[in-house]
N, C-alpha and C positions, 0 to 999 in steps of 0.2 A: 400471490404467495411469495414467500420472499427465500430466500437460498444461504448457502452457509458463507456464499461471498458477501450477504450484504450483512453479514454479527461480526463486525469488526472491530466492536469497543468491548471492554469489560467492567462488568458493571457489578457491585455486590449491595444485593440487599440485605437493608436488617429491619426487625422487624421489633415492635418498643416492645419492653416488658416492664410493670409494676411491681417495683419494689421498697420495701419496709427499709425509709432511713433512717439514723441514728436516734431521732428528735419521737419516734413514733411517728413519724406521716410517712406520706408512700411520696416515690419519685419515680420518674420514666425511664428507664434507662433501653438501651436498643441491644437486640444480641444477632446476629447474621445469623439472617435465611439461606442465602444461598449467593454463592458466584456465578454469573454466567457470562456467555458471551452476548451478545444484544445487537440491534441497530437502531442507533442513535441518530434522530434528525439532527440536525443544528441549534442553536439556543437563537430562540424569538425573546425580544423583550418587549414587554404590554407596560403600557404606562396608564397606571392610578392615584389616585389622591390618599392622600392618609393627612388627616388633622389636617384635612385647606392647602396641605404641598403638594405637588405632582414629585411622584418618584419611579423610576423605572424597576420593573421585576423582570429578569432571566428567567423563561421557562423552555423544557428539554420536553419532547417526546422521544418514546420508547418503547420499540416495538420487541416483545420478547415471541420466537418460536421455538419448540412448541412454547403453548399457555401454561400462565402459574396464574391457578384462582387462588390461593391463597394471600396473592398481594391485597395491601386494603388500605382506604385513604390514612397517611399519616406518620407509615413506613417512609425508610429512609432511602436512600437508593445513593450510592459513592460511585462518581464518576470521577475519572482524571484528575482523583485528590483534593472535589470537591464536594458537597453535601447537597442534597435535595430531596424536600419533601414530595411525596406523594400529593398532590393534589384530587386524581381522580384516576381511575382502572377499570377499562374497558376490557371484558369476559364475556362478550354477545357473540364474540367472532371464534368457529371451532378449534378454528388453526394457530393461536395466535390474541396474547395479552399485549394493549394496547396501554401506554401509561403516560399523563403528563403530570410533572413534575414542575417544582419551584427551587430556586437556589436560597440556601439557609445560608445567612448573613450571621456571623459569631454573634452572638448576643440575642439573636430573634428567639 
């Protein structure tokens, strides 16, 4: 279990919403869930192929107590001025929302 010394970052989610743009079709837009305090491992980077290149992805975990089930793959989560996708949110554990995350590159 982890303690209030170890939520040392701030972190705010948002969470997308579908909305009607000017053309008639719909767009994604994000609206904030919520601010909290959090603890942040360090960023790992995994390295993958896209189109026969090898390129590196920055990924964060992110350990929020208490738990928010309402996080869900796709959500946005803004750390230190930066952007990252929800990849995947672990809710198995009572005490405690488990999340790893991806860094969103302008244009992805």
């Amino acid at each position: 279990m982890s303690n209030a010394s170890d939520r040392q970052h701030r972190i705010t989610v948002y969470e997308p919403v579908t909305v009607d743009d000017e053309y008639g079709g719909k767009e994604t837009t994000y609206k904030e869930h919520a601010a909290r305090w959090a603890q942040v491992m360090p960023p790992t980077f995994r390295e993958q192929q896209a189109q026969g290149a090898p390129m590196n992805r920055e990924q964060i975990q992110i350990k929020l107590t208490p738990p928010d089930r309402n996080i869900l793959r796709g959500w946005q989560i803004k750390w230190q001025d930066d952007v990252y996708e929800v990849d995947a949110c672990d809710n198995t554990y009572r005490d405690r929302t488990l999340i790893v995350a991806h860094y969103l590159n302008p244009g992805e």
